[in-house]
C-alpha positions in Angstrom: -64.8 98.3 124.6 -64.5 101.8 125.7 -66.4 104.6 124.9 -65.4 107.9 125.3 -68.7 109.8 124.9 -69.6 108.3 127.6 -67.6 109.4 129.7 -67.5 106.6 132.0 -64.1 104.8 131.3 -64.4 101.2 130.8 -67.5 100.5 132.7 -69.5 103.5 130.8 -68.1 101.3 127.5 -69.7 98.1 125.6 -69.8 94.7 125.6 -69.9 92.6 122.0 -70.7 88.8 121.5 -68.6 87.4 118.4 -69.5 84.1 117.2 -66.4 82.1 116.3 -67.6 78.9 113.9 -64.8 76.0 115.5 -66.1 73.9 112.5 -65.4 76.3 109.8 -62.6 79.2 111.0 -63.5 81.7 108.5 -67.0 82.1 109.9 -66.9 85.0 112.7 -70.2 86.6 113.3 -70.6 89.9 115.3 -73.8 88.8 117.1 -74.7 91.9 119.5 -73.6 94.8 121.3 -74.8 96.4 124.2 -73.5 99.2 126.5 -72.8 98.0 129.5 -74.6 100.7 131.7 -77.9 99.0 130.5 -76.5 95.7 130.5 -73.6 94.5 133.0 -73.3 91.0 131.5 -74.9 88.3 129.8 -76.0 85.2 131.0 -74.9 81.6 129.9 -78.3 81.0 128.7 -78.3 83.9 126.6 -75.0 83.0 125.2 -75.9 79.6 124.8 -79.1 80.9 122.8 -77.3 83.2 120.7 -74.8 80.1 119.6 -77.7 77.6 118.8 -79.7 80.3 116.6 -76.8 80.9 115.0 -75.6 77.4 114.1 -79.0 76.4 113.0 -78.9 79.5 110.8 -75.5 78.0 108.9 -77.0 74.6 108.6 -80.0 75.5 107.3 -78.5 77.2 104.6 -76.1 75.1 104.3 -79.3 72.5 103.5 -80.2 74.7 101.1 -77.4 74.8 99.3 -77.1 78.6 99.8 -74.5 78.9 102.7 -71.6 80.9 101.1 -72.0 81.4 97.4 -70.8 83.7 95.4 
């Protein structure tokens, strides 16, 4: 993502992580964002990380029997 304040074009812009749930569609988390003049990329590991927390936070709740109600 661009960011004109920047000034920069593209590589003066951000980068964000989405988490997409494969096991349940409707579950899309906006994990992080960072500019990528701090940050050029993210590692596998840190991706990797970012999906485990993330799916142990659903089932846990989902253990708990408060994952999603209304």
């Amino acid at each position: 993502m661009a960011c004109k304040s920047m000034q920069s074009g593209k590589s003066g812009g951000f980068r964000i992580i989405i988490y997409f749930d494969k096991r349940n569609p409707q579950n899309t988390w906006y994990m992080t964002l960072f500019a990528k003049k701090e940050k050029k990329n993210i590692t596998s590991d840190e991706i990797i990380k970012i999906r485990r927390d993330i799916e142990k936070y659903i089932d846990d709740r989902k253990k708990e029997g408060t994952w999603l109600k209304k």
